[in-house]
N, C-alpha and C positions, 0 to 999 in steps of 0.2 A: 329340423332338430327339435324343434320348439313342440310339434305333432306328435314327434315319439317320446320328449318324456312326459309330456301329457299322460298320452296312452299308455305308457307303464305306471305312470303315478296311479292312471284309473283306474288298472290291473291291482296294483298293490290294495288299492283302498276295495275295490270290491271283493278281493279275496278276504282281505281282515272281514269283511261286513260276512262274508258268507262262511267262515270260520265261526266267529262268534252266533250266527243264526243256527249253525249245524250243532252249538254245544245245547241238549236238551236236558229235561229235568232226568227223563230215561236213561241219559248218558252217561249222569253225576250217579244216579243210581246203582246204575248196571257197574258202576267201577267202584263204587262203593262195598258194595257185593264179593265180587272179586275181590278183594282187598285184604275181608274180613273171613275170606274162605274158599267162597263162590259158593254157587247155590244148592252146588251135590252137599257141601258138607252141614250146611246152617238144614236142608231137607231131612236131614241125618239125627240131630241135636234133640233129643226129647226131655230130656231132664238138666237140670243142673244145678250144682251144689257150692255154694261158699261158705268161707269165714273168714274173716276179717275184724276189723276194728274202726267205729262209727267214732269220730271226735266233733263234739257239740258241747259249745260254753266251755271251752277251755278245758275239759274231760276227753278222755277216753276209754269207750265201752266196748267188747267183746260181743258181735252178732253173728249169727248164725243165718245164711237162708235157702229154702229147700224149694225147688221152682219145676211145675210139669207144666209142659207144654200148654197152652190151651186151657187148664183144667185146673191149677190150684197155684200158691204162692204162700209161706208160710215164714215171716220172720222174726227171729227172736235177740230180744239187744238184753245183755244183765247189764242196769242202770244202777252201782253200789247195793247187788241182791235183790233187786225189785226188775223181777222177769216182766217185761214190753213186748207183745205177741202184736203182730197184725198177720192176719191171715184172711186170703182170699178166694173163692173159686168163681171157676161158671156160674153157677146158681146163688151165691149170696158172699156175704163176709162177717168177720168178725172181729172183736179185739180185745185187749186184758193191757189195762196201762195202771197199776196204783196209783204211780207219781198223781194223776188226776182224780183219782180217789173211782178209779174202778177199777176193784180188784175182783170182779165176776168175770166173765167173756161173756159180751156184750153184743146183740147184733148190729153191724150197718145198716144203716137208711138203706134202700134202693136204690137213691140216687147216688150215695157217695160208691155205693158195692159196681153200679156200673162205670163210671169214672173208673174205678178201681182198674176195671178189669182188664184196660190197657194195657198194663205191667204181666198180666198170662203169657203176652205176645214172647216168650223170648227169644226166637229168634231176628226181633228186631220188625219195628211197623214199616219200614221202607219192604222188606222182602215180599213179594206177590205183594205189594200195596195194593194196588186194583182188585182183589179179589175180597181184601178187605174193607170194599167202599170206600175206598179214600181217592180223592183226587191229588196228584203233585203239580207244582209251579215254581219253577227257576225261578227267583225273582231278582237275581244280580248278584251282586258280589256286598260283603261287608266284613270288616276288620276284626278277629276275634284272637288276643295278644300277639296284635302287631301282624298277624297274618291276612289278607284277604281271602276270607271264607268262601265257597260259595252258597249262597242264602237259597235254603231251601224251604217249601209249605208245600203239607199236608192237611185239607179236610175234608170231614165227611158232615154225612146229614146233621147229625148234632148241632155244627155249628163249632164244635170243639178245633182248634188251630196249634197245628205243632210244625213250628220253625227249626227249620235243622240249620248248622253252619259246618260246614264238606270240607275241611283241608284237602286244594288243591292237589299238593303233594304226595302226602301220602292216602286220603278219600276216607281217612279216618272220621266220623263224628268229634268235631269239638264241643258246641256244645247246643243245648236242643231248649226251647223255649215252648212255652205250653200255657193257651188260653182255654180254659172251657167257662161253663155257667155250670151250679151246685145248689141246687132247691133254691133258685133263682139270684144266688149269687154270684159276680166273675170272680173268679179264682186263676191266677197265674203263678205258673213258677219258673226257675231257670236252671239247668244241670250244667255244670262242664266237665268231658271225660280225657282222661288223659293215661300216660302208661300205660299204653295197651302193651299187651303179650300175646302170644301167641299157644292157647294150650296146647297138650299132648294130641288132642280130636284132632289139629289143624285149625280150630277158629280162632282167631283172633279178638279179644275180647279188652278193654278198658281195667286197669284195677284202681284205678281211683278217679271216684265220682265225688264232685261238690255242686253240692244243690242249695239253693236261696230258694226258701216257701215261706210266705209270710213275715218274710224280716227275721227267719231264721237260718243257721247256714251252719248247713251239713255235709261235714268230710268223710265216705268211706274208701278204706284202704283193706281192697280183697289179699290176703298171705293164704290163701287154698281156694283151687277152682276145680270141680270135678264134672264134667260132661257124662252123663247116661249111665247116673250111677242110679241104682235100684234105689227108689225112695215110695215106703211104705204110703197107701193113700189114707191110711186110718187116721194120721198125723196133722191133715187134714179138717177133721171132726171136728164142731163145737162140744167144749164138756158141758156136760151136763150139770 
């Protein structure tokens, strides 16, 4: 008697071990995926449009942002009549902030326009991650309010490291941690997304993001999302 509960005790313990061996970073991925669409629809996704309202310092401001696949990202906040542009593409970036007393457009460094240009990705850096150079690693599980995430990493050659945390449950993104180095300084920051919806396309998307960069903390709360709407490339443009 003593033999067979053994042997089922060792049955149970080695299925748990080979359950937990068989959960891969692919797995959390690939359901991650599904989740948010699957991969026909986020393949589909070439533009997309919001607005909403950014709350920073006890304010809130009215932005706007206009986003092509791959190829540009254009956003505009009215901070009390003083237009904040950051705009980016493939090949460089730009910006027009007064509040900091540049009220030209401005170019980015290289180094910040390439950092930048993660945020072109919109269909999300886990999708075809590998295609995009990037390696993933399951690294366990970690609590993200009150839930046990599962703790995900992303890097590539950079050196750059973006930690995702996977609600279990639903394989939503909670929230996504992000270290690089910027003309030789490290730079991290931390997002958390929550409210997701599900637009009219079929994706499923986050409508409020809160981001800590530098000791400062930014709530946006998207109220219109529009997937593949015709958005002019001219818009784009540094003025001259």
């Amino acid at each position: 008697m003593k033999a067979i509960k053994f042997a089922l005790l060792l049955f149970v313990t080695l299925g748990s071990i080979s359950v937990t061996q068989a959960q891969t970073a692919d797995d959390i991925i690939n359901k991650h995926i599904d989740a948010i669409g699957g991969k026909d629809v986020l393949s589909k996704i070439n533009t997309i449009y919001v607005e909403g309202a950014i709350t920073a310092m006890g304010s809130d401001y009215t932005t706007k942002i206009n986003m092509v696949n791959g190829k540009a990202l254009k956003s505009e906040t009215d901070v009390n009549g003083s237009m904040i542009i950051q705009c980016i593409t493939d090949t460089g970036g730009w910006s027009v902030n007064p509040l900091m007393g540049q009220s030209d457009p401005t170019l980015m460094t290289p180094e910040e326009a390439k950092m930048a240009k993660s945020s072109l990705d919109i269909r999300g850096q886990l999708y075809n991650y590998r295609d995009k150079g990037f390696t993933a690693t399951l690294v366990g599980r970690d609590s993200v309010m009150g839930v046990s995430d599962y703790k995900l990493k992303l890097a590539d050659k950079s050196g750059a490291e973006y930690t995702y945390y996977i609600d279990p449950v639903t394989y939503y993104i909670s929230k996504l941690d992000v270290k690089a180095s910027v003309g030789g300084k490290d730079i991290s920051n931390s997002s958390s997304y929550s409210n997701y919806k599900k637009t009219d396309f079929g994706y499923v998307m986050a409508n409020t993001t809160a981001t800590t960069n530098m000791g400062y903390d930014i709530v946006i709360n998207y109220s219109k999302i529009e997937i593949n709407k015709d958005i002019d490339p001219k818009i784009f443009a540094m003025p001259k």
